[in-house]
N, C-alpha and C positions, 0 to 999 in steps of 0.2 A: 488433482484433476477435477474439471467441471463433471457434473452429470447431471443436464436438463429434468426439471420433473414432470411437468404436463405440457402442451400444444396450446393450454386456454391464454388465452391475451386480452386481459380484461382493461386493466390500467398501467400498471410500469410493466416497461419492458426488462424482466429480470432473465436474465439466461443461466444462473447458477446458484441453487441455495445447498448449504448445509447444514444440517434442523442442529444439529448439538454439537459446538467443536469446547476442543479443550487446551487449542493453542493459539488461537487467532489474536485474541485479548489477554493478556497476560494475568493471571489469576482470576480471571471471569471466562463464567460457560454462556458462550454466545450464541447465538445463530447470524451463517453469514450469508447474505446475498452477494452476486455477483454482477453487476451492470455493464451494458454491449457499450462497445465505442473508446478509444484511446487515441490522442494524438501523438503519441509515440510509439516506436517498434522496437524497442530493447529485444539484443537479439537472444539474450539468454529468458526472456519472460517464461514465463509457465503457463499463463493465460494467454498464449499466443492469439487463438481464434478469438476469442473475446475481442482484440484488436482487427485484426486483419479479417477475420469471416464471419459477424457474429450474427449473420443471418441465417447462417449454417446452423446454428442451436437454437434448441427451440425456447419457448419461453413458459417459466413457471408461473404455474396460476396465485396471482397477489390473494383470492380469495383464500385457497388452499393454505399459502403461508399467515396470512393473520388470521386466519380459524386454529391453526397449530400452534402460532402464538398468543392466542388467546385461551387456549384450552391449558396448554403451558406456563401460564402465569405464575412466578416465585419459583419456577426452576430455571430460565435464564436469567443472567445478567444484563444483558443487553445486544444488541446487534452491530453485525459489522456491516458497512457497506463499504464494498472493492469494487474490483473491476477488473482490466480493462481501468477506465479512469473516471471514476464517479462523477464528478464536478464539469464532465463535457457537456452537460447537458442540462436546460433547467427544470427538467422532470422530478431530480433528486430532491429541492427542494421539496417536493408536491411529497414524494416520499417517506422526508426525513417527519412534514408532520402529520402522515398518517404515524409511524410507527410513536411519538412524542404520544399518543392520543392513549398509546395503551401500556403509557409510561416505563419505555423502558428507555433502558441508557444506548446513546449510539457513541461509535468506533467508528470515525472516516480512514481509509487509506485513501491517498492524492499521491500525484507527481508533483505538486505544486504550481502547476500552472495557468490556473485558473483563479489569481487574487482575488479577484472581484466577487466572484461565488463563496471562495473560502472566508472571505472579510464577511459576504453574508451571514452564510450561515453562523457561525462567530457570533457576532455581533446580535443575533435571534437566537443563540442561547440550544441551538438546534444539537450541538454536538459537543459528547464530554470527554472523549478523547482523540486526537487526531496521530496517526501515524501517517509521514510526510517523507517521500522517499528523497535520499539524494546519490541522483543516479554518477557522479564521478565530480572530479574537480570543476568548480565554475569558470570555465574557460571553455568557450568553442568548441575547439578542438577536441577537448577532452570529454566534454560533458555530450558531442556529436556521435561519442563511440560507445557509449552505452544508452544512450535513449536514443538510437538505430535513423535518426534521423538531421538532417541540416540543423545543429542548432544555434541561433546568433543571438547577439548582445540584448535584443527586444524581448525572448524567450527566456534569456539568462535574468533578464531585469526582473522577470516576472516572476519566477524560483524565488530570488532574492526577497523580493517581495512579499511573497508565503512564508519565507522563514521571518521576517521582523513579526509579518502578523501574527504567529504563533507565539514567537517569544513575549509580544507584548496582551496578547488575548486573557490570562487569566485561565484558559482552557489547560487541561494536561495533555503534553502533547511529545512524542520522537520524532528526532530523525534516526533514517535509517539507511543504511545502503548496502546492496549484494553485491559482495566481494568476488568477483569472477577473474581467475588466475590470467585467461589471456585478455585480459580486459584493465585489471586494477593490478598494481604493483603496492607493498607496502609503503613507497613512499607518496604514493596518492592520497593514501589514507590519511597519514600523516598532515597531507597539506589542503586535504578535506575538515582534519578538526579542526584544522587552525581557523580555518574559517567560519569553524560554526564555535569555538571556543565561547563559553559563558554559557554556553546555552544548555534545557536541563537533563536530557538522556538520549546518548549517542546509540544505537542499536549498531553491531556486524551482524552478517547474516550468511550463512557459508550459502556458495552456491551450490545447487542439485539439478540434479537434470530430470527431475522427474517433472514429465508434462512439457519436458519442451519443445521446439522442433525437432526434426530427424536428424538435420543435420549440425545439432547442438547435442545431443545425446550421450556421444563418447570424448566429450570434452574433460582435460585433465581437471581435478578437484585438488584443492588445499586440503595439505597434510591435517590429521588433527593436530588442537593445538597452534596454529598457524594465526589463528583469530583472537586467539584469547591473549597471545602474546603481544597483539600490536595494539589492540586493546589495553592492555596495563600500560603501554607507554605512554597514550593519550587520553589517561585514565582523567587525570587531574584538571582537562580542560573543560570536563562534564563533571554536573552532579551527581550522575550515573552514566555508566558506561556498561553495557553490555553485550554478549555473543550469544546467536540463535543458531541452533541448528549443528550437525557434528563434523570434521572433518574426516577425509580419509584414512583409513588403517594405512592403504599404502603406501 
């Protein structure tokens, strides 16, 4: 869950930091920001308001966060920026090099539909890891029912497009996607690796209801287990392949 820290609004408009996590980046202690604005509305998100109302949270003060990351120097690894969807907007660049300035490593999460931004930043060296979500099979139809919106062949182009860049960027980078029971079927997944097959670490992610809407809440969850299984079957199409997060006891 977000939790705004000050009202002050000096320069970015951030609406969610967490000074110290220990799971964001995987074997790195980060600090994450959370940035307003998504063009998509996945209905199982967690950061719902961040999409849909993010004027409703207030915004923390950038001075406060780089006084704390400066005062904390050699205890983080580096930062995450999320969202909501980072790369909507070209602020992020403005952001990515204040924080470059007091060297420390960034972590993008993206939906992947902003090429052009992500080929920037890329290409300026701006970011050393990217996690790059892929929200269902690249089909219309399919990929319209988890990123909660109309999505067509020009939007799909553009997904597609994120993933070559990444593959061919040099940068380290996942993809990822949250396995949501009424939503994704084993054999989705299946025909999700196929498509991203060669490529270097496939993340699952069980889904959780914490932070989501109300009426997302009491949604069935994947047994435990359930992930790590279908995982080993499309182990071989990654250089890694791996499961976050736990499934249900019941």
């Amino acid at each position: 869950m977000i939790s705004p820290v000050s009202r002050n609004v000096e320069r970015f408009s951030i609406k969610g930091w967490v000074r110290d996590s220990f799971s964001d980046w995987d074997g790195k202690i980060s600090t994450v920001l959370f940035l307003p604005g998504c063009n998509f509305r996945c209905p199982f998100c967690q950061n719902w308001n961040l999409a849909t109302a993010p004027s409703s949270l207030s915004d923390c003060s950038w001075s406060d966060i780089h006084a704390y990351l400066s005062e904390h120097k050699g205890f983080h690894d580096g930062v995450v920026i999320t969202g909501g969807e980072p790369l909507i907007s070209d602020t992020v660049i403005d952001l990515f090099q204040e924080l470059k300035k007091l060297d420390l490593a960034i972590k993008l999460d993206t939906n992947g539909s902003f090429p052009a931004r992500l080929e920037k930043v890329l290409r300026q060296n701006m970011v050393d890891f990217v996690s790059m979500d892929i929200k269902h099979q690249l089909t219309p139809e399919m990929y319209s029912k988890a990123a909660g919106i109309p999505i067509n062949e020009k939007i799909l182009a553009s997904i597609w497009e994120s993933i070559q860049l990444l593959r061919n960027s040099g940068v380290p980078y996942e993809f990822r996607t949250t396995v949501v029971p009424e939503i994704h079927t084993p054999e989705d997944i299946q025909k999700i690796a196929q498509s991203l097959k060669g490529s270097n670490r496939y993340v699952l992610q069980y889904f959780r209801t914490l932070g989501v809407q109300q009426s997302w809440q009491n949604r069935p969850l994947w047994k435990k287990g359930t992930l790590e299984e279908i995982c080993e079957t499309i182990s071989s199409s990654f250089s890694s392949c791996k499961v976050r997060g736990h499934g249900s006891d019941d």
